[in-house]
NUDO-460516 format. One record per residue (C-alpha): residue number from 1; x, y, z; residue in one letter. Coordinates in Angstrom, 1 decimal, always signed. Layout:
BEGIN
{num:NUM&X:X&Y:Y&Z:Z&residu:A} $
...
This chain:
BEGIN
{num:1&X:+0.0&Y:+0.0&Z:+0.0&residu:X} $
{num:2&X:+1.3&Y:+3.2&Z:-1.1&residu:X} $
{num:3&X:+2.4&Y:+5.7&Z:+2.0&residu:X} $
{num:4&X:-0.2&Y:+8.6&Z:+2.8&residu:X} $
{num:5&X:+1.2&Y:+11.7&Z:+1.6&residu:X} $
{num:6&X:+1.4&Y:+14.6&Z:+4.1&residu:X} $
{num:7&X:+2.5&Y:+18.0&Z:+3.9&residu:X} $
{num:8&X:+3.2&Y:+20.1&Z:+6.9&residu:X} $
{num:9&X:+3.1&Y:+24.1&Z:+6.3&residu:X} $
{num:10&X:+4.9&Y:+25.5&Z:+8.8&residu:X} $
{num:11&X:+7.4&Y:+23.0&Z:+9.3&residu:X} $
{num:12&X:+10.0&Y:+25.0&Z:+10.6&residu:X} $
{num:13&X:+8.4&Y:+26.4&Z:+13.4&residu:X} $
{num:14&X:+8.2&Y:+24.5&Z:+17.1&residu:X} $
{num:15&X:+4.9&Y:+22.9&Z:+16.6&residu:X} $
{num:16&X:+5.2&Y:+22.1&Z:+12.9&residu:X} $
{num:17&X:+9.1&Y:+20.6&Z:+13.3&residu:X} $
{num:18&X:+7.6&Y:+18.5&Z:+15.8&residu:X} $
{num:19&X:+4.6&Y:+17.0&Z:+14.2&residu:X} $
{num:20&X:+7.3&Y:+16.4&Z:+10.7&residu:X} $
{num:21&X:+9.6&Y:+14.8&Z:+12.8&residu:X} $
{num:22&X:+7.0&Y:+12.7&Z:+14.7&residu:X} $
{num:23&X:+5.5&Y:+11.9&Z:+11.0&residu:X} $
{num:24&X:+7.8&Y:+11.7&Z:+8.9&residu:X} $
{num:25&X:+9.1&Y:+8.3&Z:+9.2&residu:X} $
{num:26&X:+5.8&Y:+6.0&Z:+9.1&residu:X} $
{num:27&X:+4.2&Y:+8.7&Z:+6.3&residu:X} $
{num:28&X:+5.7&Y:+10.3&Z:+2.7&residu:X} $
{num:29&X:+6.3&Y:+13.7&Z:+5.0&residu:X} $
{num:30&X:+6.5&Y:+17.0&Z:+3.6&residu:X} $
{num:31&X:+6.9&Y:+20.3&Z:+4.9&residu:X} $
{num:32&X:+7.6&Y:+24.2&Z:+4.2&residu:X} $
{num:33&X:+9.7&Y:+27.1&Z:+5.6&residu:X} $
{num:34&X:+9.9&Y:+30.3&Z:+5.4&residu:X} $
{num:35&X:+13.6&Y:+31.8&Z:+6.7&residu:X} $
{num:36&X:+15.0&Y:+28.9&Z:+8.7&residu:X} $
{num:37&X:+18.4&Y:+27.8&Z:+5.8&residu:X} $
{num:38&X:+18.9&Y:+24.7&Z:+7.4&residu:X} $
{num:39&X:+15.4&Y:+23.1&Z:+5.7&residu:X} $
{num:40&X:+17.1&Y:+24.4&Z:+2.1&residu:X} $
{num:41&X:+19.0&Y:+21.5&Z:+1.6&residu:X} $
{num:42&X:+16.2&Y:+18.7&Z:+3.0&residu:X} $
{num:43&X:+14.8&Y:+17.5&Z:+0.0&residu:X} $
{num:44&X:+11.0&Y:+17.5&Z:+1.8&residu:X} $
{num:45&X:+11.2&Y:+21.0&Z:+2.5&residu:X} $
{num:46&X:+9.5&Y:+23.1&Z:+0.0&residu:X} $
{num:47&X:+10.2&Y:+27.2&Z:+1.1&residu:X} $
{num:48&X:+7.0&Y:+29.0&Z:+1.1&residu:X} $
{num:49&X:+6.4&Y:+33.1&Z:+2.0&residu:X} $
{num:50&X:+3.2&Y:+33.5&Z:+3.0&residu:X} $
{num:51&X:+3.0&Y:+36.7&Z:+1.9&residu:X} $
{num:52&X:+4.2&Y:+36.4&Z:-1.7&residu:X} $
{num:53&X:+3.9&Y:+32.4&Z:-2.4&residu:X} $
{num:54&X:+0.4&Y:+30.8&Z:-3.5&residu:X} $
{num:55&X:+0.2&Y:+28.1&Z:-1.6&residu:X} $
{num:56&X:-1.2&Y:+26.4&Z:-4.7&residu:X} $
{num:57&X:+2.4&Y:+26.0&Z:-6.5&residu:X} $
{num:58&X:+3.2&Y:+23.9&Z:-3.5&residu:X} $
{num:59&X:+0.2&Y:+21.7&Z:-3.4&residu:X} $
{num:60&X:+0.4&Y:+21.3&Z:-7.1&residu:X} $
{num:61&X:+3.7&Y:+20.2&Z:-6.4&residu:X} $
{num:62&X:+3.3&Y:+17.7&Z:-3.2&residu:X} $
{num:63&X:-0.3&Y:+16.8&Z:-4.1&residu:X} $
{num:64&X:-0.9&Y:+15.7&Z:-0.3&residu:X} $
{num:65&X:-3.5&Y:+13.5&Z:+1.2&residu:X} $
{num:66&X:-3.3&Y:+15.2&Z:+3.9&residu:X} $
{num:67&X:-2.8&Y:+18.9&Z:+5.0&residu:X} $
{num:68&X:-1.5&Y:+19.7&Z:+8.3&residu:X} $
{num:69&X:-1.5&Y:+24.0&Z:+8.8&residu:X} $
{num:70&X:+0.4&Y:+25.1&Z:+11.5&residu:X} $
{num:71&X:+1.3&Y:+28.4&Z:+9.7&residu:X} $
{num:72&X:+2.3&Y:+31.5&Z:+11.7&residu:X} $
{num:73&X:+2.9&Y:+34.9&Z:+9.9&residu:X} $
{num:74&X:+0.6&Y:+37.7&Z:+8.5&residu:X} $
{num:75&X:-2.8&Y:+37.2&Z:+9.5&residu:X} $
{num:76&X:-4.7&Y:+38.1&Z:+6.2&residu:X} $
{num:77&X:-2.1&Y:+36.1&Z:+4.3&residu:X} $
{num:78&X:-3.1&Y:+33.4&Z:+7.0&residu:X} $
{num:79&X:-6.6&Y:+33.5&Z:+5.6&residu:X} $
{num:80&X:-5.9&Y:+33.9&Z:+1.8&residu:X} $
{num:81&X:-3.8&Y:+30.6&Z:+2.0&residu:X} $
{num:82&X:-6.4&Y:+28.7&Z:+3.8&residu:X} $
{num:83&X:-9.1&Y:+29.8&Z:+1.3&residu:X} $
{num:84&X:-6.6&Y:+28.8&Z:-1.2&residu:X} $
{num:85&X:-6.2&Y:+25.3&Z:+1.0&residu:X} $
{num:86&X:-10.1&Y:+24.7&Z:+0.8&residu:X} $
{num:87&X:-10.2&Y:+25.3&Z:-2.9&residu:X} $
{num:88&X:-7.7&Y:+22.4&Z:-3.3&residu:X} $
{num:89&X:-9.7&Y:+20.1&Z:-0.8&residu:X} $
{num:90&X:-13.0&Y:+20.4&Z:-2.4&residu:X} $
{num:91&X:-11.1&Y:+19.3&Z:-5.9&residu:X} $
{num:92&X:-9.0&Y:+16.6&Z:-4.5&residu:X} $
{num:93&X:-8.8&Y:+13.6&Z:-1.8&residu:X} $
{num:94&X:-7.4&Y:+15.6&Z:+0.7&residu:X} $
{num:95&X:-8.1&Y:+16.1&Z:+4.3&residu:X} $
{num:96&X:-7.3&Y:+19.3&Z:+6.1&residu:X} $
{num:97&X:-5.6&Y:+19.3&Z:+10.2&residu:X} $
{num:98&X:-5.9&Y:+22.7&Z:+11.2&residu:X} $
{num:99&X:-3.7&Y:+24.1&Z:+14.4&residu:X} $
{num:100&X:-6.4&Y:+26.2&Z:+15.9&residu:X} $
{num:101&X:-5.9&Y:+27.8&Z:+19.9&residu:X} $
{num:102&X:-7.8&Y:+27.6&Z:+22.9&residu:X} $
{num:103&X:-7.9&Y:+31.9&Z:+22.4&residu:X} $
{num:104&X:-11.3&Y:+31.2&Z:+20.4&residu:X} $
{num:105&X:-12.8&Y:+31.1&Z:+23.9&residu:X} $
{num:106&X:-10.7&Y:+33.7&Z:+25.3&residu:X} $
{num:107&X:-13.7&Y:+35.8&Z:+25.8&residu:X} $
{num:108&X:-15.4&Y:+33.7&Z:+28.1&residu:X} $
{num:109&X:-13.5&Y:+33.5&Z:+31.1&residu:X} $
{num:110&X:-15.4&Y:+32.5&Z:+33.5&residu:X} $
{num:111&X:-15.7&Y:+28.6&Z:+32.7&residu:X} $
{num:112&X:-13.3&Y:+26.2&Z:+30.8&residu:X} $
{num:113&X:-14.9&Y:+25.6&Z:+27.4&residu:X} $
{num:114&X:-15.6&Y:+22.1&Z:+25.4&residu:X} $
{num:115&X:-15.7&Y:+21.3&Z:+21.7&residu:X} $
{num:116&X:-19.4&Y:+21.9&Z:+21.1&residu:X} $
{num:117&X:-19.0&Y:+25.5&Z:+22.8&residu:X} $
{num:118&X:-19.7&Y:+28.6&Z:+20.9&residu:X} $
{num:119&X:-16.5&Y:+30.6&Z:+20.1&residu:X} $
{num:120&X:-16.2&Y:+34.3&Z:+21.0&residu:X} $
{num:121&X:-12.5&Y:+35.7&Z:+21.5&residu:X} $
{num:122&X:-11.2&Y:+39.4&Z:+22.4&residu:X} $
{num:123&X:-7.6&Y:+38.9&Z:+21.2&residu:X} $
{num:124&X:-6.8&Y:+39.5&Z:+17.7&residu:X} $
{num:125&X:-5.1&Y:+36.1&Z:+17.7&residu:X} $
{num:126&X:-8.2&Y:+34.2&Z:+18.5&residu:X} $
{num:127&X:-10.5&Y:+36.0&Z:+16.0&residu:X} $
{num:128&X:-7.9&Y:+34.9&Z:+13.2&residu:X} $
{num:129&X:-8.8&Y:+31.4&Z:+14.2&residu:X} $
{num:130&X:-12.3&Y:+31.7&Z:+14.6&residu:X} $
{num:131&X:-12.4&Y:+33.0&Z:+10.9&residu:X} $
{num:132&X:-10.6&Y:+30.2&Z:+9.9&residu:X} $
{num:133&X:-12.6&Y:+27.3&Z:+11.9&residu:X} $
{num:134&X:-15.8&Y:+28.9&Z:+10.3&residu:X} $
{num:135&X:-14.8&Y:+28.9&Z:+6.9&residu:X} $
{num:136&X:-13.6&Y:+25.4&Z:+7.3&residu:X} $
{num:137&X:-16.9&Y:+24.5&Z:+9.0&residu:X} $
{num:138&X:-19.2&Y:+25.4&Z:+5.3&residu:X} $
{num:139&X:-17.2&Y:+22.5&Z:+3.8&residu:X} $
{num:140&X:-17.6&Y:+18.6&Z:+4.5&residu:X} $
{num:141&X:-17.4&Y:+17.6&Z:+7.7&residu:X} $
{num:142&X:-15.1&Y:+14.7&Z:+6.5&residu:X} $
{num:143&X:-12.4&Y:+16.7&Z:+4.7&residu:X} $
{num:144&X:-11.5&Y:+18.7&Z:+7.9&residu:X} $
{num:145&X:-10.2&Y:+18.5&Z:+11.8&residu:X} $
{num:146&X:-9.9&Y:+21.2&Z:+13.6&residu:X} $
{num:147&X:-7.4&Y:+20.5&Z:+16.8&residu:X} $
{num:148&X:-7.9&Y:+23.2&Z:+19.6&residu:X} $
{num:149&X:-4.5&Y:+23.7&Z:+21.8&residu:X} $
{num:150&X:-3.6&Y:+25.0&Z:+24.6&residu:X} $
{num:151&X:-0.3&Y:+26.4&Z:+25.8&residu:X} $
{num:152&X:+2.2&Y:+24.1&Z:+24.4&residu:X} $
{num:153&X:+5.1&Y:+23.4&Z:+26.3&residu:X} $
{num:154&X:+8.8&Y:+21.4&Z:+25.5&residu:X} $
{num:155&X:+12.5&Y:+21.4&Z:+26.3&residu:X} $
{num:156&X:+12.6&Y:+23.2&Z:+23.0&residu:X} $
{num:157&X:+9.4&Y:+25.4&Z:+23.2&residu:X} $
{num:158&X:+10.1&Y:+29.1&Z:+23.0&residu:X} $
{num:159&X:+8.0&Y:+29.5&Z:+26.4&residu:X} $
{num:160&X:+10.5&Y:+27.3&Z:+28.1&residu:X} $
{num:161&X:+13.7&Y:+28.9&Z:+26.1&residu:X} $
{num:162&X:+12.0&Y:+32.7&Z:+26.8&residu:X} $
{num:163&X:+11.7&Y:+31.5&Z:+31.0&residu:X} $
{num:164&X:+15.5&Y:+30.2&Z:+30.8&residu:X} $
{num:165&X:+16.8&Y:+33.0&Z:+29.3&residu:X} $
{num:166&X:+14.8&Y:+35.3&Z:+31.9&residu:X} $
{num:167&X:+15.8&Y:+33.1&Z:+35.1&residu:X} $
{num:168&X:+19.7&Y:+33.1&Z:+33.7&residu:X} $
{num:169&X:+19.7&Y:+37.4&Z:+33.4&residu:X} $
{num:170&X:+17.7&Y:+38.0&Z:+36.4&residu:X} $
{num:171&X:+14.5&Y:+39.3&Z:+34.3&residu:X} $
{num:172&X:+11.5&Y:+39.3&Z:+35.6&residu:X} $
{num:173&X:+9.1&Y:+36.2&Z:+34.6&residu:X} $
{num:174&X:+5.2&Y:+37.1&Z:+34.0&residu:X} $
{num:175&X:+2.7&Y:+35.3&Z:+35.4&residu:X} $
{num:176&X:-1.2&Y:+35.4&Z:+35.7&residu:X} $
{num:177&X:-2.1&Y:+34.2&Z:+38.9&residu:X} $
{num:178&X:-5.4&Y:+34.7&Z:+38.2&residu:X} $
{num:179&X:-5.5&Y:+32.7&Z:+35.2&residu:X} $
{num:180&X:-6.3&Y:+28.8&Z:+35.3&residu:X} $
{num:181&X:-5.3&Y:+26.9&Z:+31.9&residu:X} $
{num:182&X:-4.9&Y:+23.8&Z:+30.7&residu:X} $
{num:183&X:-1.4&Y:+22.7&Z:+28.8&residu:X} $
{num:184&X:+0.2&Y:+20.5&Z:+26.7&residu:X} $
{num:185&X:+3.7&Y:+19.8&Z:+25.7&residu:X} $
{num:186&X:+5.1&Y:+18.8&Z:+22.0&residu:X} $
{num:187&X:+5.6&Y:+15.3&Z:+22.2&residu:X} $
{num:188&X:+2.2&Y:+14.4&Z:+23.8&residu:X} $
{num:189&X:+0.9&Y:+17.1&Z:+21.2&residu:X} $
{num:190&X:+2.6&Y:+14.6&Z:+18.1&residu:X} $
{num:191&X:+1.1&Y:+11.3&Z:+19.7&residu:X} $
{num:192&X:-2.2&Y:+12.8&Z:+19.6&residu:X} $
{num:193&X:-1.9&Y:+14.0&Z:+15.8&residu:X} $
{num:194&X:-0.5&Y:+10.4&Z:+15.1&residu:X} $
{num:195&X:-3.1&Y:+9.4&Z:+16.0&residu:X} $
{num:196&X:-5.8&Y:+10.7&Z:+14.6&residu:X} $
{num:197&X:-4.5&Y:+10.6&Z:+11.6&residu:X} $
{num:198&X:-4.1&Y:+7.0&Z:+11.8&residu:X} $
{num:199&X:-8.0&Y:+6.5&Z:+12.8&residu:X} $
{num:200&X:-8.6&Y:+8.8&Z:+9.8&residu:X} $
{num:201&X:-11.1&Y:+11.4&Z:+12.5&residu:X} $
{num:202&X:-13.0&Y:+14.8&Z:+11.5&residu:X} $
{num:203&X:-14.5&Y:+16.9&Z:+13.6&residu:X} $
{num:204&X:-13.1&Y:+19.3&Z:+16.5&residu:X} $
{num:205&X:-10.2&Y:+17.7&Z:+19.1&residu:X} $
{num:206&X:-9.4&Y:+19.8&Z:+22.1&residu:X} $
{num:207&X:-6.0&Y:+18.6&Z:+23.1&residu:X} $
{num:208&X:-4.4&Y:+19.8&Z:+26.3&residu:X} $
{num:209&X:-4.4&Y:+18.4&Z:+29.8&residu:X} $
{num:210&X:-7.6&Y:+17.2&Z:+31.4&residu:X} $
{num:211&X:-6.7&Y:+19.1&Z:+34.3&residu:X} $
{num:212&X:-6.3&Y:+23.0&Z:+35.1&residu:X} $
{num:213&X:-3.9&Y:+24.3&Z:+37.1&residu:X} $
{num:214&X:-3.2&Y:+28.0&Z:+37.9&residu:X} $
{num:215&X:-0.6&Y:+29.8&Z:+35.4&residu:X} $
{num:216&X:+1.6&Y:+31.2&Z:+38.3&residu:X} $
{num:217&X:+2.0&Y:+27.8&Z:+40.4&residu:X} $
{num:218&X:+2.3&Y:+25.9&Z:+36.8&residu:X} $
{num:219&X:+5.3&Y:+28.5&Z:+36.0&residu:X} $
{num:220&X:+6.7&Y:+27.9&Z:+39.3&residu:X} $
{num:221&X:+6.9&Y:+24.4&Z:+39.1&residu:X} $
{num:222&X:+8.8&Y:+24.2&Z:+36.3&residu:X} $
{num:223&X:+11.1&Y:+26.6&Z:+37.0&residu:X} $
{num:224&X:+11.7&Y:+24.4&Z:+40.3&residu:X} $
{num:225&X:+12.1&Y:+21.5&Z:+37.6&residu:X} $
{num:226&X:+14.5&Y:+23.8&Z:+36.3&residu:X} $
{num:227&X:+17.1&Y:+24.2&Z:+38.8&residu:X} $
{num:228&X:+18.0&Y:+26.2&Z:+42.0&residu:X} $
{num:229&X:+16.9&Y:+29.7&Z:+40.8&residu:X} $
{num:230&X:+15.4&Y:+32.1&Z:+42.8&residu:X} $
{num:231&X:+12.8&Y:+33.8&Z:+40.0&residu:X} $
{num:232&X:+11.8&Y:+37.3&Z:+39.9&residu:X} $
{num:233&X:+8.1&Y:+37.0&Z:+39.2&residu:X} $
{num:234&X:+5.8&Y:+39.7&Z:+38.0&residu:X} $
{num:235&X:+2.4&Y:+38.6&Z:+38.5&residu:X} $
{num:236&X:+0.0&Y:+40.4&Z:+36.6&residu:X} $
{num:237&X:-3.7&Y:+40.7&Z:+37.5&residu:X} $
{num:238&X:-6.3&Y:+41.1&Z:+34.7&residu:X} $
{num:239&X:-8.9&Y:+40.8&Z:+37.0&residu:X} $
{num:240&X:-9.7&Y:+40.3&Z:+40.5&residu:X} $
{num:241&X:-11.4&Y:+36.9&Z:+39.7&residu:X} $
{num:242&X:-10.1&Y:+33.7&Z:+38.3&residu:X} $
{num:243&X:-10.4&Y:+33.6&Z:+34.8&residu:X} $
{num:244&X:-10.0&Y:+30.4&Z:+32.5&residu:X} $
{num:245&X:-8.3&Y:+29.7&Z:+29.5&residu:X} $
{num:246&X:-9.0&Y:+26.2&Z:+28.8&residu:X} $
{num:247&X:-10.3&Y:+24.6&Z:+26.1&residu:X} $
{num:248&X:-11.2&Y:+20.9&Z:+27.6&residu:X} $
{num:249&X:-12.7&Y:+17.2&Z:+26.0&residu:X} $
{num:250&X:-15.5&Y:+16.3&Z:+26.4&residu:X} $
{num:251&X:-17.1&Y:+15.1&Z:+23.1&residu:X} $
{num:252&X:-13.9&Y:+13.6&Z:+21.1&residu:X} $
{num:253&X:-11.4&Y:+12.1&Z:+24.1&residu:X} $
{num:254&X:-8.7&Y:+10.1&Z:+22.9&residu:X} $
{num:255&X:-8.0&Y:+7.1&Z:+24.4&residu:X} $
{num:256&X:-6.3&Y:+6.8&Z:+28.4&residu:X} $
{num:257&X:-2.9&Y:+6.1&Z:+26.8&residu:X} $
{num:258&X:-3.0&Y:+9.6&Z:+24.8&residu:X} $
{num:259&X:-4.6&Y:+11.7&Z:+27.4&residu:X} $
{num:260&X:-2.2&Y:+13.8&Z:+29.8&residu:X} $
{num:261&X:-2.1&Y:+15.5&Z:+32.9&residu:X} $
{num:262&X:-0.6&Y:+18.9&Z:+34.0&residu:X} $
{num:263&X:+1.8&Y:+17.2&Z:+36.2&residu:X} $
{num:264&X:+3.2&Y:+15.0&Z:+33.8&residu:X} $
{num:265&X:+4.1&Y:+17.7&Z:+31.5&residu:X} $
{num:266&X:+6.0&Y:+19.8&Z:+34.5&residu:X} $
{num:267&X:+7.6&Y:+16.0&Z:+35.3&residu:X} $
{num:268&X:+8.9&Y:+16.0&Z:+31.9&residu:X} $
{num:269&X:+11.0&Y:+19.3&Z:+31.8&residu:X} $
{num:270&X:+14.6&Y:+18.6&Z:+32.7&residu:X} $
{num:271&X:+16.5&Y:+20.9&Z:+31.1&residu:X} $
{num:272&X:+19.0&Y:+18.9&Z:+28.4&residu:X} $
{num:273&X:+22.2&Y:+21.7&Z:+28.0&residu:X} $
């Protein structure tokens, strides 16, 4: 049987590298960047601007089965591609993965939300992938998922490079101790994809911890994880009440063996020098 063919746009960044390198030996993997040199020379790379590519030239090129977008970059370009994206899925085979955030519910704060829930966001981030989710949502349900994330962590994650660089200069670390979230971390993050890719799924996948934890005591803990530093925190209070930013499952859970909990991402982050 012939290998599925998958193409990964924004392969270079943290997210995307992961879910290539997590693919890419049990699929026919393919992915794009945009500055990163190093991916010039990998004959699965294609490079792709977002702002002056067609992202047709590339799917013309790779003709994928599958579609993974975990593009960053100019927002309207964002949405020109994937209208570009959906052209090509209602002409072909292919399936679409979209990355999408758990900020599509960033405006309601005062409960975590689930995959049925109605989005409404007040960041600028979250509206870009609430555009996105509905336009996917007026074609097939079968040719799209639409996987909701939390914050992602990783040894490699820019959050956890951004707090190491902080705790080696003395800077002070922000933190929300209001805020309660949910998490996840990159390799967790890969399984999940895996796997829904292998069962073939559509539909909307919230895939974070089942568990919430408080943004200040989830910092602090892996900064203990860490090291012996002695932080400089700068807790910052958006409001006087807790406030969530979790996007939970409810509908669509994955089975035990792919679910995680908060803890076992904070267990996982020894720093590798």
């Amino acid at each position: 049987m012939e290998k599925k063919k998958i193409l990964v746009l924004g392969a270079s960044g943290f997210i995307g590298n992961a879910i290539y390198k997590e693919l890419h030996s049990y699929f026919d993997t393919y992915g794009t960047y945009y500055s990163n040199k190093s991916f010039a020379d990998n004959g699965q790379f294609y490079r792709y601007d977002l702002q002056e590519d067609d992202i047709f030239q590339v799917l013309e090129k790779v003709r994928p089965d599958l579609i993974i977008s975990a593009l960053r970059g100019n927002f309207s370009a964002q949405i020109q591609a994937h209208q570009h994206i959906i052209e090509y899925l209602l002409k072909s085979n292919a399936k679409l993965f979209f990355i999408s955030s758990a900020n599509v519910f960033d405006a309601y704060s005062k409960f975590p939300s689930y995959e049925m829930d109605k989005t409404l966001s007040e960041s600028i981030y979250g509206r870009l992938k609430i555009k996105i989710e509905n336009m996917l949502m007026r074609i097939p349900k079968d040719k799209t998922a639409i996987l909701r994330v939390p914050m992602v962590f990783g040894n490699t994650s820019p959050r956890i490079r951004e707090i190491k660089s902080y705790l080696e200069n003395k800077e002070p670390i922000e933190v929300f101790p209001n805020l309660i979230i949910n998490v996840t971390n990159d390799d967790r993050l890969t399984q999940q994809i895996h796997y829904l890719i292998n069962r073939d799924k559509s539909g909307i996948f919230h895939l974070g911890s089942e568990d919430l934890i408080q943004h200040e005591e989830f910092i602090k803990e892996i900064i203990r994880k860490m090291g012996n530093y002695h932080p400089i925190l700068k807790r910052v209070y958006t409001t006087n009440e807790d406030r969530y930013l979790a996007a939970l499952p409810k509908q669509n859970l994955l089975p035990k063996n792919l679910r995680i909990g908060y803890q076992e991402i904070i267990d996982h982050h020894f720093i590798v020098e």
